[in-house]
PASETI-456133 format. One record per atom (N, C-alpha, C, O): residue number from 1; residue in one letter; atom name; x, y, z. Coordinates in steps of 0.2 Angstrom, whole numbers, plus 5000, padded with zeros to 4 digits. Example, Ala and Ser with C-alpha at 12.3 -4.5 7.8 and 13.67 -1.06 7.14 Angstrom:
% residues 2
NODE     n   res   atom     c1     c2     c3
NODE     1     a      N   5066   4972   5039
NODE     1     a     CA   5062   4978   5039
NODE     1     a      C   5066   4984   5039
NODE     1     a      O   5071   4983   5042
NODE     2     s      N   5064   4989   5035
NODE     2     s     CA   5068   4995   5036
NODE     2     s      C   5064   5000   5039
NODE     2     s      O   5067   5006   5040
% end
This chain:
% residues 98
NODE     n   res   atom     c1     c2     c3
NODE     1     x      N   4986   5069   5054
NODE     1     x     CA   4986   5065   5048
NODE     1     x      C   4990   5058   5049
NODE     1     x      O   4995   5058   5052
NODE     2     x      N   4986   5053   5047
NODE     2     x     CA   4990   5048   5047
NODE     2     x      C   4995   5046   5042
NODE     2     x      O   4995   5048   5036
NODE     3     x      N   5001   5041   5044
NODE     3     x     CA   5005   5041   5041
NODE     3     x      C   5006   5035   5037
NODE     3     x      O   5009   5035   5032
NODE     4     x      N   5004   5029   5041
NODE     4     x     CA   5006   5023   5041
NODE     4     x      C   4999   5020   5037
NODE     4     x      O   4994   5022   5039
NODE     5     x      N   5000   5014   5032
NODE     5     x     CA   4994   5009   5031
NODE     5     x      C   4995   5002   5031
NODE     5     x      O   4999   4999   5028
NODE     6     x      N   4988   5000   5037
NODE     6     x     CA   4989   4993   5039
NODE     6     x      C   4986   4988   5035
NODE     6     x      O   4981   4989   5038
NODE     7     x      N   4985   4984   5032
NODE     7     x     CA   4979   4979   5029
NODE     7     x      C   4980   4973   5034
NODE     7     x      O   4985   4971   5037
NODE     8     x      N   4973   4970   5036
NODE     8     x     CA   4973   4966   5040
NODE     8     x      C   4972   4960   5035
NODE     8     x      O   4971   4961   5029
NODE     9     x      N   4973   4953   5039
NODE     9     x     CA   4975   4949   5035
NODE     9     x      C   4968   4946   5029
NODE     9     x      O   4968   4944   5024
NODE    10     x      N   4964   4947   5033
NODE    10     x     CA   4954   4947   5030
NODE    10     x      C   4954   4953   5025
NODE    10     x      O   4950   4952   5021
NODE    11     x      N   4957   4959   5025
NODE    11     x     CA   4957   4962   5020
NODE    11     x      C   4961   4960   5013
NODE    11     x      O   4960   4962   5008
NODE    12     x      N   4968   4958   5016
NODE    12     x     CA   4972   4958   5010
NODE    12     x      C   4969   4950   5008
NODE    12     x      O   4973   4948   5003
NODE    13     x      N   4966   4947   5009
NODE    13     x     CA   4965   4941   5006
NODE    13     x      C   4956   4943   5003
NODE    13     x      O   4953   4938   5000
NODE    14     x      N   4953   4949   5004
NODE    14     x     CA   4948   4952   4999
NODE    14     x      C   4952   4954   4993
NODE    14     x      O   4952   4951   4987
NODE    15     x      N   4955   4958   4995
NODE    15     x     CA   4961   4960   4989
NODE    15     x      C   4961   4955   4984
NODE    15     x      O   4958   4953   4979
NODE    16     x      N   4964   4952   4988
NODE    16     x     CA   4967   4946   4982
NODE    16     x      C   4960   4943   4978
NODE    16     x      O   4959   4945   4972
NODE    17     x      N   4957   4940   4980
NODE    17     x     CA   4949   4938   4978
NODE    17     x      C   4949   4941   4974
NODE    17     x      O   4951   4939   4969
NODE    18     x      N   4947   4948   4975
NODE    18     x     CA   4944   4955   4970
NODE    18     x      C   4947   4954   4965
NODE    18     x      O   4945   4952   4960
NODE    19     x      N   4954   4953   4966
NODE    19     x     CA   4960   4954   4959
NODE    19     x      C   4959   4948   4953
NODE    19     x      O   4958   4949   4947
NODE    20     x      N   4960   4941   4960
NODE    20     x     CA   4957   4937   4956
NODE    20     x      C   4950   4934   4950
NODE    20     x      O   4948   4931   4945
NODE    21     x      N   4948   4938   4954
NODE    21     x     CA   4941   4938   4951
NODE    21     x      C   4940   4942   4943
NODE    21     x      O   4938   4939   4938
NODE    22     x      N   4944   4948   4945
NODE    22     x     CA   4943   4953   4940
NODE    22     x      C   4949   4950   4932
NODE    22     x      O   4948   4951   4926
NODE    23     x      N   4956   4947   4935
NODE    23     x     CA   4958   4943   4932
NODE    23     x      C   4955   4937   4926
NODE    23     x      O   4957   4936   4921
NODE    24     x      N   4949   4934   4930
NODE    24     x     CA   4948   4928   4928
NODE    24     x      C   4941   4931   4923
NODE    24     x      O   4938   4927   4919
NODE    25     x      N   4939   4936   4924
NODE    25     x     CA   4932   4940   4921
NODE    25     x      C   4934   4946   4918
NODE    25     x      O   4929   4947   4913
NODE    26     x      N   4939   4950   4918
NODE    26     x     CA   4938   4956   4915
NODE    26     x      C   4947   4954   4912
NODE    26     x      O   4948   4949   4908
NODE    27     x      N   4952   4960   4913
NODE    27     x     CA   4958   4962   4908
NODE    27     x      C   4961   4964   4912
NODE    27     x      O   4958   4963   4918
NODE    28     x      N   4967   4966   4912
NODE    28     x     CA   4971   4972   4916
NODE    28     x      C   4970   4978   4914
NODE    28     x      O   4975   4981   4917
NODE    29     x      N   4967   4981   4911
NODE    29     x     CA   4965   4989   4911
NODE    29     x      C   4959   4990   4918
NODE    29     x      O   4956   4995   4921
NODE    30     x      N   4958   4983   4917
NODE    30     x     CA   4949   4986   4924
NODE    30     x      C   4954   4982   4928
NODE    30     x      O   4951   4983   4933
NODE    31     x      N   4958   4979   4930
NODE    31     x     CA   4963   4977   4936
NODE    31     x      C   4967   4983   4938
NODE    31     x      O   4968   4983   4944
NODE    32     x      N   4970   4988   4932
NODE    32     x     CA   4973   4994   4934
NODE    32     x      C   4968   5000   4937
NODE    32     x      O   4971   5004   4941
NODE    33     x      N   4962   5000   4935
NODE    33     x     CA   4957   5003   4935
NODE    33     x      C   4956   5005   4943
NODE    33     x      O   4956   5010   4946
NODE    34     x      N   4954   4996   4946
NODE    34     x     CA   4953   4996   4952
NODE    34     x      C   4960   4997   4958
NODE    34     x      O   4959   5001   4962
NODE    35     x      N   4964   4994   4956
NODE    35     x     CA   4972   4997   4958
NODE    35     x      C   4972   5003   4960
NODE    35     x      O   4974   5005   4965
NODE    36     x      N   4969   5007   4954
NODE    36     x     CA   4970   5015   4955
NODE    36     x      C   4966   5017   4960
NODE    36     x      O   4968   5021   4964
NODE    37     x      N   4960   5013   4959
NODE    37     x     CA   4953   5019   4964
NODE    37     x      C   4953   5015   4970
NODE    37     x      O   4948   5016   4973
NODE    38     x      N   4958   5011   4973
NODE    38     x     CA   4958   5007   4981
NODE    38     x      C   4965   5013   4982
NODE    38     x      O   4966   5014   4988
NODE    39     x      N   4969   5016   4978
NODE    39     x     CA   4974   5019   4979
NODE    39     x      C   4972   5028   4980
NODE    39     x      O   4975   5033   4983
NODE    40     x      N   4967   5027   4977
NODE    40     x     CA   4966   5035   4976
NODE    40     x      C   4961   5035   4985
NODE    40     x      O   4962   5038   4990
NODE    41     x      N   4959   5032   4984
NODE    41     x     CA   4955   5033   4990
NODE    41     x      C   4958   5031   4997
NODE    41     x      O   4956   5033   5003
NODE    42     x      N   4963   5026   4997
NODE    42     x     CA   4967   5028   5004
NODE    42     x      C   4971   5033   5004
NODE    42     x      O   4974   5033   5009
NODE    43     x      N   4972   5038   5000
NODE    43     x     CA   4975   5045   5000
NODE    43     x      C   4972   5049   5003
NODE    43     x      O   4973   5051   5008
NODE    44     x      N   4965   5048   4998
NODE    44     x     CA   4960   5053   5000
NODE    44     x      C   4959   5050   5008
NODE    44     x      O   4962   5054   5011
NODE    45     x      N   4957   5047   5013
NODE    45     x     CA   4956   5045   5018
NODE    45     x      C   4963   5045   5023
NODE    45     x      O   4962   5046   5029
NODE    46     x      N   4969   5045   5020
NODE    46     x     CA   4975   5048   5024
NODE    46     x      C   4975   5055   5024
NODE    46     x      O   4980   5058   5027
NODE    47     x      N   4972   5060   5021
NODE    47     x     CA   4971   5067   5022
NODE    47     x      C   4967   5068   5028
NODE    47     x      O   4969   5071   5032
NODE    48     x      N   4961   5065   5029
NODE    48     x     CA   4956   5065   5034
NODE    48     x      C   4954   5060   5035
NODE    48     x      O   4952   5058   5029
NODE    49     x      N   4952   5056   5038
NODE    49     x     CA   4954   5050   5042
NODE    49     x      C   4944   5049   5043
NODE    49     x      O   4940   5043   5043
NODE    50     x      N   4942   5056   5044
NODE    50     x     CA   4935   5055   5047
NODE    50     x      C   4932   5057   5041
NODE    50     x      O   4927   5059   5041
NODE    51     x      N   4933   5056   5036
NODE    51     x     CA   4929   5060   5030
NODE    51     x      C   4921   5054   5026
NODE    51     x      O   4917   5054   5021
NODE    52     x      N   4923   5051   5031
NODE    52     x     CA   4918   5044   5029
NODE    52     x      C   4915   5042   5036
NODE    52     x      O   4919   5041   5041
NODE    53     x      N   4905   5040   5035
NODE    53     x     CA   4905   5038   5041
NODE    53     x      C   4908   5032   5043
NODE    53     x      O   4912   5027   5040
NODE    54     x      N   4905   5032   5051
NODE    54     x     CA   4906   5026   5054
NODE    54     x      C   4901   5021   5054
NODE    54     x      O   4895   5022   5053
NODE    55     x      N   4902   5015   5055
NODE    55     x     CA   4895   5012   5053
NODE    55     x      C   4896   5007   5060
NODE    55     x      O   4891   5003   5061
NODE    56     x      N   4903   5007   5064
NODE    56     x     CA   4901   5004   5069
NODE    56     x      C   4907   5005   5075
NODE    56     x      O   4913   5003   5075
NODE    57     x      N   4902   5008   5078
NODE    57     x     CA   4903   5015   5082
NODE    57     x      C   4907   5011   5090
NODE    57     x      O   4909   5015   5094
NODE    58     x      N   4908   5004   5089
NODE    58     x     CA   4910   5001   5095
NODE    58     x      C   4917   4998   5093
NODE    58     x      O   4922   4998   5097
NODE    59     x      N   4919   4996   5085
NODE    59     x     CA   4925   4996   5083
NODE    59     x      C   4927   5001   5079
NODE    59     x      O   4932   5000   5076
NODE    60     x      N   4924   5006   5079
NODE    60     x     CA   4927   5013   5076
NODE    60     x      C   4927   5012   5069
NODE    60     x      O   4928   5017   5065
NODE    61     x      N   4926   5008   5067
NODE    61     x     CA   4926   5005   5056
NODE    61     x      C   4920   5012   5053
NODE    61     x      O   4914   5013   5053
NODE    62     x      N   4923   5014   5051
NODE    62     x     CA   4921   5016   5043
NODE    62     x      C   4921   5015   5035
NODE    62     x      O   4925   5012   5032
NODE    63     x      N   4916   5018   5032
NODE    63     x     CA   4915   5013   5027
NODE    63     x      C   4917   5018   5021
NODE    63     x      O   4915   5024   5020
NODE    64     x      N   4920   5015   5016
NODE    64     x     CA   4919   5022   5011
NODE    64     x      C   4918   5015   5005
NODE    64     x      O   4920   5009   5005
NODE    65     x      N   4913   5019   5000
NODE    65     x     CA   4913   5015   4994
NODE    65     x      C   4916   5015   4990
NODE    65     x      O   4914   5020   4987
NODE    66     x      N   4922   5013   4988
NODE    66     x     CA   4926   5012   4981
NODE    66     x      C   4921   5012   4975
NODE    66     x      O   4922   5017   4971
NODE    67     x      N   4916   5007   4973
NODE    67     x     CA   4913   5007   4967
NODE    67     x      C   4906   5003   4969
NODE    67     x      O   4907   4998   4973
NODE    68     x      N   4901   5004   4966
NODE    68     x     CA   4896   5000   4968
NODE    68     x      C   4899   4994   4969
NODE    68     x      O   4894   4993   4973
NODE    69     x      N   4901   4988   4969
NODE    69     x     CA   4904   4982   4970
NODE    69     x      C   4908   4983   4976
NODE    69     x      O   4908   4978   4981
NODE    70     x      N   4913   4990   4977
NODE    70     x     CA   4918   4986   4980
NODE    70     x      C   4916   4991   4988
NODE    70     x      O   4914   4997   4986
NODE    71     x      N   4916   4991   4994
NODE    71     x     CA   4918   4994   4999
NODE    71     x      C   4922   4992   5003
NODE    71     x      O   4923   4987   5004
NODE    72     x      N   4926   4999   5005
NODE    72     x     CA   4932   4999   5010
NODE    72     x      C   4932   4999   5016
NODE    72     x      O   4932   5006   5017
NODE    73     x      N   4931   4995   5022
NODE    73     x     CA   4931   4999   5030
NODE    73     x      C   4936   4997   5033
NODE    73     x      O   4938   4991   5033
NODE    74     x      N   4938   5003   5037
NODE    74     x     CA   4944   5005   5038
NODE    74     x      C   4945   5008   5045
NODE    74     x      O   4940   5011   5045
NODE    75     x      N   4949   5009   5052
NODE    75     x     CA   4948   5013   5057
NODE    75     x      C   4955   5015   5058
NODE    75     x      O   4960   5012   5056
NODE    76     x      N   4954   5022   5061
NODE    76     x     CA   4963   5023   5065
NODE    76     x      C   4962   5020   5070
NODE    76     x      O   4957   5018   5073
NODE    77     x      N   4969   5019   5071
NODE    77     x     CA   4970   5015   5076
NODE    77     x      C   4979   5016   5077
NODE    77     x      O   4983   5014   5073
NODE    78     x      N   4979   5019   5084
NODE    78     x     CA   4986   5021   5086
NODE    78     x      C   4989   5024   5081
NODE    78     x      O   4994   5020   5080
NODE    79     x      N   4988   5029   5077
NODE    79     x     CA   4990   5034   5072
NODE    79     x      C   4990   5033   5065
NODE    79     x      O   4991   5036   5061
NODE    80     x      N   4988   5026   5066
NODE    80     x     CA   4989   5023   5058
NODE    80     x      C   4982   5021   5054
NODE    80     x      O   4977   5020   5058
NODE    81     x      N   4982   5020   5048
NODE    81     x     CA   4975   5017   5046
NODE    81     x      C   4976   5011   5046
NODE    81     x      O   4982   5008   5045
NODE    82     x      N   4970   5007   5048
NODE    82     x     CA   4970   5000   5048
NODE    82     x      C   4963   4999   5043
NODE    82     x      O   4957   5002   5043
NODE    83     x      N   4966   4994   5037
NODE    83     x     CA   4961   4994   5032
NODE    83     x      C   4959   4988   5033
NODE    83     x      O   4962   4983   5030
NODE    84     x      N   4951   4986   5039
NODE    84     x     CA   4950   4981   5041
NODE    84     x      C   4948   4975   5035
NODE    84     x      O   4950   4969   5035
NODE    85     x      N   4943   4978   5030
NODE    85     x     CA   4940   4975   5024
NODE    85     x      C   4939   4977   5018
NODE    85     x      O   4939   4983   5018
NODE    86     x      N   4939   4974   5013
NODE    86     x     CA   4938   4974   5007
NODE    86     x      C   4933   4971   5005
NODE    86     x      O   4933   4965   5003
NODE    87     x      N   4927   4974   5004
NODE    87     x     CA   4921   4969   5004
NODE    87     x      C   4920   4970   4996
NODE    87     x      O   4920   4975   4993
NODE    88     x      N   4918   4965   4993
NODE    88     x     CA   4912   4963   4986
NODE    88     x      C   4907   4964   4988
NODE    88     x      O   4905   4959   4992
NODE    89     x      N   4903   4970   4988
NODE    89     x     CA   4896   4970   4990
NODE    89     x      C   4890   4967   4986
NODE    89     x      O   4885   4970   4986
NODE    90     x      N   4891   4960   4981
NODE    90     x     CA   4888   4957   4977
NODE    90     x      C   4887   4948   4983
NODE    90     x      O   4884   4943   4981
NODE    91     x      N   4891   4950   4987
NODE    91     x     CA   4892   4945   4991
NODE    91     x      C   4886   4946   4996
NODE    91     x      O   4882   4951   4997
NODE    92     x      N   4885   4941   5000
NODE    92     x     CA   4879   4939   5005
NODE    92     x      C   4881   4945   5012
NODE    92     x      O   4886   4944   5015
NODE    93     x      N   4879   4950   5014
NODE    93     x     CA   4882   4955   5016
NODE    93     x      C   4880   4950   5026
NODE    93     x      O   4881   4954   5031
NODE    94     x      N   4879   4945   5026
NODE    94     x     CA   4881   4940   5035
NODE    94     x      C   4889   4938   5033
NODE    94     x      O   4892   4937   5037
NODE    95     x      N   4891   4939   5027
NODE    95     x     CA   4897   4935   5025
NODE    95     x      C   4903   4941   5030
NODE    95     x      O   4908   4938   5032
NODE    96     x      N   4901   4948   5030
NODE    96     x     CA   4905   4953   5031
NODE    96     x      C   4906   4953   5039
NODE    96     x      O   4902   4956   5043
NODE    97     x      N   4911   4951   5041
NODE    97     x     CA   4913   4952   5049
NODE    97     x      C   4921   4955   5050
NODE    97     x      O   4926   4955   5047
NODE    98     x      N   4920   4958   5056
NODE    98     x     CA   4924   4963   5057
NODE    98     x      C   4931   4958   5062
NODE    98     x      O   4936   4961   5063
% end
């Protein structure tokens, strides 16, 4: 079981976007909404680490989908999750580098 959660700098600045975005378009109950299900789902992925494929099998990244819009990819690395991206998959999918 992993214990520890890393967000890379490209990730946490998806984050923010997402936030921002959903701020400037939606409310704070779909801001709470999304909070919860990027929450809920690195639980679920600190219980089992492999429970989602790999999509690229030379950096070890897997993908789990948050919500049609949003995916999360993610690898251990030295005991810990590292949560490489935060993607909008409404976005140009060349835009997504690891």
């Amino acid at each position: 079981m992993l214990k520890e959660v890393i967000w890379s700098p490209s990730a946490e600045k998806d984050f923010e976007s997402i936030l921002d975005y959903l701020q400037l378009k939606w409310n704070d109950r779909i801001i709470n909404k999304f909070i919860n299900k990027v929450d809920d789902n690195i639980s679920l992925i600190l219980e089992d680490c492999k429970i989602f494929p790999i999509i690229n099998e030379e950096l070890k990244i897997r993908k789990s989908v948050i919500s049609k819009q949003n995916t999360l990819f993610y690898r251990e690395k030295a005991g810990k999750l590292e949560i490489v991206r935060l993607f909008d998959s409404r976005q140009n999918p060349n835009k997504l580098k690891f």
